[in-house]
Structures are given as C-alpha cells and as structure tokens.
C-alpha positions as a printed Julia matrix, in Angstrom:
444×3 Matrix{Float64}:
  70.96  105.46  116.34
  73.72  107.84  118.25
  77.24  107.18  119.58
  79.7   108.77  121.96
  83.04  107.96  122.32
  85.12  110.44  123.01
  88.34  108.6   122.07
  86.51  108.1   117.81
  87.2   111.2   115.21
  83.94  112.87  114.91
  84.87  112.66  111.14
  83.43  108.85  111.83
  80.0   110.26  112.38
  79.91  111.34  107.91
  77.09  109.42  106.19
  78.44  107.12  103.46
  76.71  106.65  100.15
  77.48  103.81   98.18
  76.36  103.23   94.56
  75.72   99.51   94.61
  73.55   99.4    90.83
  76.3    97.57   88.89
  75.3    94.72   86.75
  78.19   92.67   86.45
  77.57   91.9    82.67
  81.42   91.58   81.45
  81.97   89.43   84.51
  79.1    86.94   83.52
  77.23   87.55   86.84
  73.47   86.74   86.13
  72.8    85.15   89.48
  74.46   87.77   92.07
  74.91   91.91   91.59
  78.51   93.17   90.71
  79.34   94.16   94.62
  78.69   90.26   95.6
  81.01   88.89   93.12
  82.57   86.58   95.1
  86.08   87.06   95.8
  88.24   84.67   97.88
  85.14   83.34   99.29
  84.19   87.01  100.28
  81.38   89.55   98.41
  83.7    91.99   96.88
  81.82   94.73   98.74
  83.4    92.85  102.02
  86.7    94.25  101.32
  86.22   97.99  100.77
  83.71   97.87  103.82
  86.66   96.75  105.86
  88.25   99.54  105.15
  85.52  102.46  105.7
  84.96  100.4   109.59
  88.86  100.85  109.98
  88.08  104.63  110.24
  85.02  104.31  111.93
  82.29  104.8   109.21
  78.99  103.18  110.37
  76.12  105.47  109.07
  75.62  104.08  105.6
  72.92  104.72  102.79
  73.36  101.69   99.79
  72.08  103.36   95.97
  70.91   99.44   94.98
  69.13   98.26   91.93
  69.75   95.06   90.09
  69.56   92.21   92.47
  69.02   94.24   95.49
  67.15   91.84   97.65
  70.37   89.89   97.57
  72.38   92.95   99.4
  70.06   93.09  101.39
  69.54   90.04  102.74
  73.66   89.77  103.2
  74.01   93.13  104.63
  70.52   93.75  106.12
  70.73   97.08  108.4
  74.29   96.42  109.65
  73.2    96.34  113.07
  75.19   93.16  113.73
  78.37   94.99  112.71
  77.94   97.4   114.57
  76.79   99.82  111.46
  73.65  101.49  110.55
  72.81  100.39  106.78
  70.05  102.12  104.73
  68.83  101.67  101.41
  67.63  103.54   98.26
  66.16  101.54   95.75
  66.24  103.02   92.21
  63.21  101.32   91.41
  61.84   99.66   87.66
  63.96  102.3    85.56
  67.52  102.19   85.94
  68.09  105.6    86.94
  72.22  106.05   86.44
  74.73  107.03   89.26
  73.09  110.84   89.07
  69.59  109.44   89.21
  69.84  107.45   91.93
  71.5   109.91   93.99
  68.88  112.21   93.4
  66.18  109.48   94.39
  68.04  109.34   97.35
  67.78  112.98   98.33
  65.32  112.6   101.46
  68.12  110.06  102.73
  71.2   112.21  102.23
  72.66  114.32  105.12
  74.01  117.8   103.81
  77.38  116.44  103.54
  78.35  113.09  102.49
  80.87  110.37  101.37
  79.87  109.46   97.71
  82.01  105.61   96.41
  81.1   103.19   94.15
  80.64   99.53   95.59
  82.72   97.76   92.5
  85.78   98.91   93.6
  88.41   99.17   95.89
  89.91  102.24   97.08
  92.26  102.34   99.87
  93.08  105.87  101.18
  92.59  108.54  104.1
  89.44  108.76  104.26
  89.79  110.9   107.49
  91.52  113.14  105.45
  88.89  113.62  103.0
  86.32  114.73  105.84
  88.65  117.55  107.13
  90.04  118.44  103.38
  86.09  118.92  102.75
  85.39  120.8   105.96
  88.34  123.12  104.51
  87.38  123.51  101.6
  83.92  124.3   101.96
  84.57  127.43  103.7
  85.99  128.1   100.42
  83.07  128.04   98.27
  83.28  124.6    97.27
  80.54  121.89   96.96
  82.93  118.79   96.58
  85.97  117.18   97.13
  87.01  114.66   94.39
  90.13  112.05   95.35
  92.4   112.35   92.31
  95.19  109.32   91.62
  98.56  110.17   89.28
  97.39  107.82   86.69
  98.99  108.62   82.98
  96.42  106.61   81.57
  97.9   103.21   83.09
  94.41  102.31   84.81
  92.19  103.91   82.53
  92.14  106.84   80.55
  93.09  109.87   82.59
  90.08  111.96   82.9
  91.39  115.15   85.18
  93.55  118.28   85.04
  95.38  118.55   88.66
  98.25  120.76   89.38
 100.05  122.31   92.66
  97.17  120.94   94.5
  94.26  122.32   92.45
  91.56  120.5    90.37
  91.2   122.5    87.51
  88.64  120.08   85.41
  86.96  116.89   85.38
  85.59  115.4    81.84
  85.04  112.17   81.52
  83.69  113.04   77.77
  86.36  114.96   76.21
  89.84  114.14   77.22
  93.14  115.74   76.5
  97.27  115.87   76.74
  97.23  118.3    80.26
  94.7   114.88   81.83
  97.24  112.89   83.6
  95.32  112.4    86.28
  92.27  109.95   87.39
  89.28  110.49   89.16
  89.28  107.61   92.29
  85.9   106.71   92.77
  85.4   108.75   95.58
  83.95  112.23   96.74
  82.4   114.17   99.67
  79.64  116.24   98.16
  77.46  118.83   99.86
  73.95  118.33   99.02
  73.35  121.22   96.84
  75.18  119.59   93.73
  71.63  117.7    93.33
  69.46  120.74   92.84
  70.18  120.94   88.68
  68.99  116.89   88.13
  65.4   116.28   87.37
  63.81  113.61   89.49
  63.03  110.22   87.84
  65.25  111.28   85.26
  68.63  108.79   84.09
  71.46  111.01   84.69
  75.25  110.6    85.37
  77.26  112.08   88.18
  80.25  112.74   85.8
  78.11  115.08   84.06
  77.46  116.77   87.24
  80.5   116.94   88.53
  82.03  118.07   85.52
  80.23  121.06   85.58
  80.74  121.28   89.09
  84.97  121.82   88.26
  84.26  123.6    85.05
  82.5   126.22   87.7
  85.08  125.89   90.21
  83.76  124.69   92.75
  85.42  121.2    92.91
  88.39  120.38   94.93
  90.86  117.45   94.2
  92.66  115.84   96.8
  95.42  113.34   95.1
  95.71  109.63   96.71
  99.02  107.8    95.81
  97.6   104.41   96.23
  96.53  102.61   93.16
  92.37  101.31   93.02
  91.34   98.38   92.15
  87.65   97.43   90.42
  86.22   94.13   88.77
  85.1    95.29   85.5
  86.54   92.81   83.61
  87.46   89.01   84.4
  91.21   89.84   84.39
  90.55   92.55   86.68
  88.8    91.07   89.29
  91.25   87.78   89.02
  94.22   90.88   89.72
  92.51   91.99   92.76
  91.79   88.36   93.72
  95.78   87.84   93.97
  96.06   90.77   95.73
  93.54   90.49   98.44
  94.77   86.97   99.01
  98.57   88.27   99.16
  97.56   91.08  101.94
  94.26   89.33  103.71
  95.26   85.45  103.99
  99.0    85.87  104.0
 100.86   87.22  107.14
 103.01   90.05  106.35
 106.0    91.25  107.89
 105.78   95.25  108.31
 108.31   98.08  109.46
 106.3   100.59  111.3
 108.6   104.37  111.28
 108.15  107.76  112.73
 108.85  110.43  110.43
 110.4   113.13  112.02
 113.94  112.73  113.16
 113.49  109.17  111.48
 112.64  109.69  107.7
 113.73  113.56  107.45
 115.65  116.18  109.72
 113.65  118.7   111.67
 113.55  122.16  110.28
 114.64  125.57  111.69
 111.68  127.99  111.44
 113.26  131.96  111.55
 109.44  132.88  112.8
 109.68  130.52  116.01
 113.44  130.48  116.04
 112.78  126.73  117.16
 113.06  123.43  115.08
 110.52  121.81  114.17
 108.61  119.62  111.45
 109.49  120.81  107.81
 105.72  122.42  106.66
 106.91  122.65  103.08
 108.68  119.87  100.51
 111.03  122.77  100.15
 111.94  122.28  103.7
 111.98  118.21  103.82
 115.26  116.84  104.12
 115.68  112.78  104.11
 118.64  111.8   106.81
 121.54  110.21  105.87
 120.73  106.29  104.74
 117.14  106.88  104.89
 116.28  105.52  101.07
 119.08  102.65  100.89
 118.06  101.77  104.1
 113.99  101.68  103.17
 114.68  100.06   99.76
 116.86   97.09  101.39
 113.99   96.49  103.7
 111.28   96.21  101.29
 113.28   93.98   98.96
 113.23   91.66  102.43
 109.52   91.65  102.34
 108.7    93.73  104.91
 105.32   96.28  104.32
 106.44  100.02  105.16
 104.07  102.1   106.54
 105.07  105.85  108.27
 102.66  106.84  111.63
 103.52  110.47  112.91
 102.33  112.88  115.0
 101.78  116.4   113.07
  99.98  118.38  115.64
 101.49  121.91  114.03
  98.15  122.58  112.59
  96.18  122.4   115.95
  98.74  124.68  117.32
  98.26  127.06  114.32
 101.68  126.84  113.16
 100.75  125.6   109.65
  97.7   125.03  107.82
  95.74  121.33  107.81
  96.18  121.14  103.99
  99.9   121.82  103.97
 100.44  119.3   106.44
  98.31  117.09  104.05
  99.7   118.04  100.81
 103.65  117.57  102.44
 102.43  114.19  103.79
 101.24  113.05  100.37
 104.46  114.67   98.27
 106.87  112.59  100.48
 104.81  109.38  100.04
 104.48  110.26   95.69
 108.39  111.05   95.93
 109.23  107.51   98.2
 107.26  105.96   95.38
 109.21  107.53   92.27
 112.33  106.59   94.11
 110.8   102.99   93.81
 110.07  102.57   97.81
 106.68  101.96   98.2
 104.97  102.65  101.19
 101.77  101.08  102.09
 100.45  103.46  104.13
 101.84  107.29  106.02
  99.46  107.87  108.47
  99.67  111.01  110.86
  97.89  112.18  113.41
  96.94  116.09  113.36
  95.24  116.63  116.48
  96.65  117.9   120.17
  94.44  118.11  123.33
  95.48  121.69  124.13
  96.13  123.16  120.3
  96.08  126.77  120.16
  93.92  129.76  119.55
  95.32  130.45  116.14
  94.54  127.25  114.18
  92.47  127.66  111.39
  91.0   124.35  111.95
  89.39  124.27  115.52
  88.32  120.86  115.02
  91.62  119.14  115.31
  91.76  120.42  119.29
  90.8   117.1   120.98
  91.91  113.99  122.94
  92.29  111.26  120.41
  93.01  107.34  119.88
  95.7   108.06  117.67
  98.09  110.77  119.26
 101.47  108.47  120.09
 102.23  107.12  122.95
  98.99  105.75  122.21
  98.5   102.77  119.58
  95.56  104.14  117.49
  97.75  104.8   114.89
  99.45  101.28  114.0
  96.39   99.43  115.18
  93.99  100.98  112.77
  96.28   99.74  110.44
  96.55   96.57  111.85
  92.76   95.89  111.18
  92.93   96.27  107.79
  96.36   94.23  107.23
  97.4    90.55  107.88
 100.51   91.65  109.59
 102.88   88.38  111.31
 103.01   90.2   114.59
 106.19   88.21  116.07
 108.06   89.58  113.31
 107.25   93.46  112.7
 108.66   96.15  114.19
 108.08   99.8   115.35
 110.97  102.14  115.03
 111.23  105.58  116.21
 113.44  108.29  118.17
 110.98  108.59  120.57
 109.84  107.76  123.74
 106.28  108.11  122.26
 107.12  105.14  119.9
 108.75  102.88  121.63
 105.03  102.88  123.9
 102.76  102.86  121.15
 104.67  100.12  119.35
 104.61   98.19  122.93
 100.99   98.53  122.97
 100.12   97.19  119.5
 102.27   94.53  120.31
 104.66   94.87  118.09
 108.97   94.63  118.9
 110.24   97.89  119.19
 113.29   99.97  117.9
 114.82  103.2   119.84
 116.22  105.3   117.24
 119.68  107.86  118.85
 120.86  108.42  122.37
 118.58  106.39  125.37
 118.82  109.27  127.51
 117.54  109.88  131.27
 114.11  111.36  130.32
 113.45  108.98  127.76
 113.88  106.18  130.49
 111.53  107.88  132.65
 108.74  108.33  130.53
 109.0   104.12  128.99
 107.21  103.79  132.5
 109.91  100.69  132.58
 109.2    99.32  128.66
 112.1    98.99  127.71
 112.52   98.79  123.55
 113.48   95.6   122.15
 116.44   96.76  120.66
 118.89  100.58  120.72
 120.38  101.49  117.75
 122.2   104.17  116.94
 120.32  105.34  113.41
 118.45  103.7   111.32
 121.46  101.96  109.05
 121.77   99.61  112.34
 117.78   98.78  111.32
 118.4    96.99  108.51
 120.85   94.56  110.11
 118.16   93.83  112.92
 115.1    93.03  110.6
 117.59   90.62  108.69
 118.04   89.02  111.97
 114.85   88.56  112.02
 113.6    87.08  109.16
C-alpha cells in the first residue's frame, strides 16, 4: 500500500507500533482485552487512534496477545479507515513489552513509533519524527517523550534537564527523577539486537540501558496522559473524553508572534524577527490577564504559528521546538492552560543553510492555509459559531476564514493587508488583544 499527497508531512509515512497485550485484570475485564474497554460507548483504543489519524499515521503494526481475535475482528486491516493495520501475535507465552517487540522484528521498519494501546497520550507527534531524524545524526537510537510529573501520575522514573535525558530507571528511583516517561518513543531498530528471541523481556530494561549508554534522547510533552489501570482511572478519563468529545467547546485560536510575545531584534540579521531563545521571549502588554480572563469564560486556548526560521537556517529545528514547549510549560505555571501550540516549521523556498533539509516543502499547514486549526479541529468538539481566530496578520484572518471559524485582526488594517484578504474581510478590528476579551464576552 503507497500514498502521495504532496500537501501530507512525509513524517505521516512512520510505521506505528502499538503494544496492545494488556490484560485488564484491575479493571475486571475477562470478556474484552484492556484496549477495548469500553469507554463512552467507544474501545478505549478509539480515542488515541483519533489522534495518531489527526497527523496522518496510517501504517500500523498491533503487538496483541490476550484476546486478540477480538482486535482484530474490530480493527481488521484498517483498510476501511483508510489505514494499513498489521499484527504480531505474541503467541502461547506471554512474551512482555520487550518480547513482543522482538517477535515483531521481521515487521518493524528501521525506524518506528513505539505507544502502548492503554493509554492516552496527546502530543506532537510530528515533532517526535523530526526530533528523531535530529537526533539520530547524533548517535542516538531513541527518542523517549518525557512529561514534568513530580510523582503526581506515578512515580517519576527519569532524570531530564536543559533538554537532555540523562537516565531512565524504572527499577531504582531517586530525588534528581522528577520527570515521567510518556508512553511513547521512536526507536531505531538496532535497540532489539541485545534481546533473545522467545525470551519474556521488558522494554524498560532496554531502554534503560539504552540512556545509561547515552544514546537516548528525551523530548518533554506538557500535556498530562491518561491510562485505565485502575477503575478510578479509567472513570477520570471517561469524564474527560465526554467533556472534550460529546460536548461542544468554545476555543480561542492565537498567533504567536506579534500576538502572544514581541518580535526580537537579531544584531546578526539586523532585522526583527521571532525570539529563538526563552531569553529572548517577551509576552506583550495584557497578554496573561487577557488569556486567563478568557479561559475562566470557557473558552479552549490553543496557539497555531508559523516558525519557518529553521527552513531558512536561521535557527535550529530543536530550538524552535524546545522555545515552543518552554512558553507552553511557563503559560501553564502561570495557571493558563493551553490545549494545544501548534507551529508550522516548514517554507516552500527555505534556504541552503538549514540543518534540516526536510522542512523545505509546500505544506497543508503554512497560514494562510487552514491545516493548522483544522487538524485540530478533528480531534476537538469545538462549537464552531462561537470560536474565534485572532491574529495580526493577514495570514490569519484567511486561515481562520477557511476553517470556518469568526475572525479577529489584531493592530492597524492597513492597505496591503486589505489586498491580500482577497476581499475577507475579518469579523471584527481591534486594536490589541485587551479589546479581545470584551468581544468573546459578547459572544458567549
């Protein structure tokens, strides 16, 4: 099975591996395995698989054991999805999450997207491809997602600082752990070649000595995860898939630049631009009252931006990255939460000096054009009469017009900016974003 479509990430085209072998024992599943637990009416598998289609995943490889003919039969090979759905079967002997990885080796491309099926685990997965690409020029074999956890969702199990995974032990834990592996990786192939086949093993072991040897990355998530280990657990994500699947949410979609923060003057370009550094990020003036009011109205937050510096070889990919997820931590800890910033690092021209060739193409996602806020919108029950995209730019007033949502204008509505709308006009000109809040109040 192939695909072309020039307007999907090539990042879409990663095989996914999902460990599907849970039992479901403190649940009191005998008749279904722990990925079908039903969940609104919904296998609990359904949700997280929404989630890998939003970026385009559909080459998948399912670890199953207990109960398999029943994921099977629900899933079968995807094809009326859209997907391509495989399956390892771990057989009589219950192999463990190393085991049946390594039965699974024939299946495996040399670079793949390792999760677990009993939980949930919303992040950028897009990122993770090109962190991984990155990174294993490098020297490394795998890139682990990493959550800020200080043992609230389980005991804390990694040592991450300034951006660097310095160990993973699940066994023996101490005071510098205040972080949490996610549940997800991208693993080259090679980390199999030390397990015996047919043998029960567990990945953590693996990986473990995979950081102990250096050779695992971290890349931290700010979102929290969500499994169904336990009956209160899965009854916690129950309320929460009902409150953002079946209820219609009002959302605030915001540029960043010139909207969150101030642009930057860079002495080596003697131009302004992005800030490429949290040292450089400046919020403007009302930014944090302003985004705290609005989320205490109901509205969902979520920042789309264009960060293209890394094409043009301003700026490396994993500084853009690592500034992207600092602001999003730091909106957190000043008790905004943001559901999702989502940027865009890719330009059609780029430049010769990027580090990352890979991000020179035409995209979906590159405002004026939507693929940004609808992306989201497919994995969100957003009430589209009443959600907004705001920006200073011409570029967001259109791609906010073409997701259908009402649209914002952000500063002067100058000449050229006329021009290019191509006659859509926004809904509404204001003259910064304190004038916002007043608006969405309107509105609700």
């Amino acid at each position: 099975m192939t695909r072309q479509d020039w307007n999907r990430d090539p990042a879409a085209d990663t095989q996914v591996v999902v460990l599907m072998g849970g039992l479901g024992t403190r649940l009191g599943l005998t008749d279904r395995p722990k990925a079908m637990a039903d969940i609104n009416g919904r296998p609990f598998f359904d949700y997280e698989l929404m989630l890998l289609k939003r970026w385009g995943f559909w080459r998948f490889l399912f670890l199953v054991g207990h109960q398999a003919d029943q994921i099977e039969e629900y899933y079968g090979d995807g094809s009326g999805q859209g997907l391509e759905i495989r399956y390892s079967r771990d057989g009589r002997t219950q192999l463990g999450t190393g085991g049946a990885l390594k039965k699974a080796e024939a299946m495996l491309d040399e670079h793949f997207i390792l999760l677990y099926g009993d939980s949930f685990m919303d992040m950028d997965y897009r990122e993770l491809v090109y962190r991984s690409r990155l990174e294993r020029e490098a020297g490394k074999a795998g890139v682990m997602a990493v959550l800020k956890n200080e043992g609230r969702y389980d005991t804390s199990n990694v040592i991450f600082r300034d951006g660097t995974l310095f160990l993973y032990d699940k066994a023996e834990r101490s005071a510098d752990m205040q972080y949490i592996d996610y549940g997800v990786s991208m693993l080259s192939k090679e980390v199999l070649a030390g397990i015996e086949p047919g043998k029960p093993c567990d990945l953590s072991e693996v990986l473990t000595a995979l950081s102990k040897a250096g050779k695992l990355a971290g890349q931290e998530v700010c979102k929290r995860f969500y499994e169904i280990g336990s009956p209160a657990s899965r009854d916690e994500f129950a309320a929460y898939a009902k409150q953002r699947f079946c209820r219609a949410n009002r959302a605030l979609f915001l540029d960043r630049d010139g909207v969150i923060n101030e642009f930057c003057f860079h002495e080596e370009t003697e131009q302004l631009d992005s800030p490429f550094t949290k040292e450089e990020f400046r919020y403007r003036e009302d930014v944090i009252s302003t985004l705290k009011a609005v989320s205490d109205m109901g509205y969902l937050l979520f920042i789309v931006t264009n960060q293209p510096a890394a094409a043009k070889g301003k700026v490396s990919l994993k500084a853009l990255y690592d500034l992207n997820t600092w602001m999003a931590r730091d909106l957190q800890e000043k008790g905004i939460r943001v559901e999702a910033s989502s940027l865009c690092p890719h330009h059609p021209a780029g430049d010769r000096r990027t580090q990352a060739p890979f991000l020179i193409r035409r995209c979906g996602c590159r405002k004026p054009k939507a693929g940004l806020i609808t992306d989201i919108l497919k994995i969100y029950n957003i009430d589209m009469e009443h959600s907004w995209m705001a920006g200073d730019s011409y570029t967001d007033v259109l791609a906010g017009k073409r997701a259908g949502l009402k649209t914002a204008l952000l500063g002067e509505y100058k000449c050229d900016v006329c021009h290019r709308l191509e006659g859509n006009r926004p809904d509404r000109v204001l003259k910064d974003i304190r004038e916002l809040e007043g608006i969405l109040r309107e509105d609700t």
